[in-house]
N, C-alpha and C positions, 0 to 999 in steps of 0.2 A: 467607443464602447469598451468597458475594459470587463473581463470574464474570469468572476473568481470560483475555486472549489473548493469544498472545504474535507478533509476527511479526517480521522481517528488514525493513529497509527498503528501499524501491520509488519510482520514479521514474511519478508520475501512474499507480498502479494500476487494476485494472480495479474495478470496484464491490464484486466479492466483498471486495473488504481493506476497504473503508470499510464495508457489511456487518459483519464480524465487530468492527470499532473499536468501531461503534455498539451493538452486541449485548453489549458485557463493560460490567462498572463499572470495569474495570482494563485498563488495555492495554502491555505490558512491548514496547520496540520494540529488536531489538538490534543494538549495537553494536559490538562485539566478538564478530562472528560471519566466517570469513572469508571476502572478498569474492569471486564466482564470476563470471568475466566470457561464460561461458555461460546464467546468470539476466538477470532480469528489476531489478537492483537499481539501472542507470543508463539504461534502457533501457525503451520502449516503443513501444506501435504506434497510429498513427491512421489516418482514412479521407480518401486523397487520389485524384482522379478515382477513384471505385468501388473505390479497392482497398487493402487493410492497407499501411502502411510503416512501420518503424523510425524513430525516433525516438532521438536518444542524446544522453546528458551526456558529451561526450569526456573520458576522465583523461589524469593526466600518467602516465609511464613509470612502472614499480613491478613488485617482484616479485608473482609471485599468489600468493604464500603470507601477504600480510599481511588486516588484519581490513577492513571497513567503514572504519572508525573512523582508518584507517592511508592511505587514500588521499586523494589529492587531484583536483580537477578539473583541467584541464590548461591549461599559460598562457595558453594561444592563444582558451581557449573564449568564445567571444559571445555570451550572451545572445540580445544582440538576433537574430541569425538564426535561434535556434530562435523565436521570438519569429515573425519573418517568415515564418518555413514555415508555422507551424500558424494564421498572418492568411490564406496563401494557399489555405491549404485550408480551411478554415473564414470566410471572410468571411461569406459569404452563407447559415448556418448558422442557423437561426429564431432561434437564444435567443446568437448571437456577444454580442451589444452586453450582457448579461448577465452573461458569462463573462469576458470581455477582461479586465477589471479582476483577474480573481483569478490568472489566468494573467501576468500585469504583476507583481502581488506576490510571486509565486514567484521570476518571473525578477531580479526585483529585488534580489532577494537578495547580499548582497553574500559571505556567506560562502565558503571553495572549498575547506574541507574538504568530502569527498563526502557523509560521515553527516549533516552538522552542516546542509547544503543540502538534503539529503534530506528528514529532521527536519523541516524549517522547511516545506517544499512538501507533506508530510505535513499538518501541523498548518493550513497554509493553509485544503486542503480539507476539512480536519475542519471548523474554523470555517463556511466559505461553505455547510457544509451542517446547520450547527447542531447536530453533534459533540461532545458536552462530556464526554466517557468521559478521565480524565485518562491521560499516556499517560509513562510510566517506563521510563528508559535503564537498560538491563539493567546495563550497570557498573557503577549503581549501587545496584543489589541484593546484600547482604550474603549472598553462596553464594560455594560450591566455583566457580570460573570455566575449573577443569580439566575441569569433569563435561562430556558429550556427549549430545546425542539425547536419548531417553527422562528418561534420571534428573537433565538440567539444567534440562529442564522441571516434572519433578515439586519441583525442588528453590527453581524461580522461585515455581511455586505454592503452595508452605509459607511461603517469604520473607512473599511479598504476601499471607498470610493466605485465600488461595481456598480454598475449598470445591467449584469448577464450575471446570473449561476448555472454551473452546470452539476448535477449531482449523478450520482448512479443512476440507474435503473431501479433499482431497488426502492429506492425515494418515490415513487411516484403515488405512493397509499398516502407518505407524514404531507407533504407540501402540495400546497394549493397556490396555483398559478395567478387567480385572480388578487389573493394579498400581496403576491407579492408584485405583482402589476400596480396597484394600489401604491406602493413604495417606488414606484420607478423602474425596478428590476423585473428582466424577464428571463424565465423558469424553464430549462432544458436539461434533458434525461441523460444522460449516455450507454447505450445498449452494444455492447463489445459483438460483433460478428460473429456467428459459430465459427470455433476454431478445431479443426485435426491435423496431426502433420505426423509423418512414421516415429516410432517408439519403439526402436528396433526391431520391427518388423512384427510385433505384437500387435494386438486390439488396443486400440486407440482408445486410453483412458483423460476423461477431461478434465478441467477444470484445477488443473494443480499449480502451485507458485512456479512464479516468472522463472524462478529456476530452472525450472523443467523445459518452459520456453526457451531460454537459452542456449539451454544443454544440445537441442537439436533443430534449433533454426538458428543459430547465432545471431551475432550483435547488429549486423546489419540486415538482414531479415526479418529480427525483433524489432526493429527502429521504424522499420515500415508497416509494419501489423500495427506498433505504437500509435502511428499520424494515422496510418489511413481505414483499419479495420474496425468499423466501430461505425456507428450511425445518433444522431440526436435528433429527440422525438420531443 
């Protein structure tokens, strides 16, 4: 049985994406999907003084009707100040002097296509958390690239030879289990465990990028919330 998943790509996601990376033998990431500047795709949140903030890859100008794939990051954008924000709030973070480094390699990145940087910060934290689910640019899967929803997925899954998808949780309203039973493929959720763990000694704010995760359970703590915390419905 081989288990593919497919996602959208994400700027330092919350665990549940690195969860489902690690949980497939196949992970299709796309890019040629088009980009929502209301999602989570340049965009995310950490924990500064006790409370969530955004976090963003600023782009350049563009219509919103084009893909991932089609934008670019904007000329102006600095690295290094995201770089600074997340030193400022994170310095004194138990497991910082652990992290730093991988967070360096992201920004480092010289790329400024937005997918292509994306990708790369993807792949970073797959690596630093010992990740090795290979991971395929939907453009470059041999399908209909007209098809939508439901049947482009069913039609990823025949491509790459699956047998199992496993999608978020979230997925559980778009796909229906019996089509894709129908196609041979059978249809599983991934629901990430409730997660708290100390935030310097503050209320326990949720749901913020792996970063966060990082910053204070470190890499091998994170590697096991990765494999084991989490349930398929």
């Amino acid at each position: 049985m081989r288990t593919l998943a497919i996602m959208q790509p994400y700027f330092l996601p919350y665990i549940g994406y690195f969860q489902l990376l690690a949980a497939a033998d196949a992970f299709v990431l796309y890019d040629n999907i088009q980009y929502t500047k209301k999602g989570w795709i340049n965009r995310n949140r950490m924990l500064r003084n006790g409370a969530d903030v955004m976090f963003t890859l600023p782009l350049a100008s563009a219509s919103d009707t084009l893909d991932v794939v089609q934008r670019e990051l904007a000329a102006d954008f600095a690295p290094d100040d995201l770089l600074r924000s997340w030193q400022g709030a994170y310095a004194k973070a138990p497991h910082y002097a652990e992290t730093w480094p991988l967070l360096q390699r992201i920004m480092g990145c010289a790329e400024r296509n937005l997918f292509h940087f994306l990708h790369h910060a993807i792949r970073e934290v797959a690596a630093h958390l010992s990740i090795t689910t290979p991971i395929t640019i939907s453009s470059h899967v041999p399908i209909d690239h007209g098809l939508r929803g439901e049947e482009k997925v069913l039609a990823l899954c025949e491509a790459m030879g699956a047998t199992r998808y496993i999608n978020g949780v979230g997925g559980m309203a778009l796909y229906d289990r019996g089509r894709f039973a129908q196609r041979g493929i059978s249809l599983e959720f991934l629901r990430p465990k409730p997660l708290e763990y100390a935030q310097f000694g503050a209320p326990f704010v949720p749901w913020l990028s792996i970063l966060d995760v990082l910053m204070f359970n470190g890499r091998e703590a994170t590697q096991a919330l990765v494999q084991q915390h989490y349930t398929l419905e």
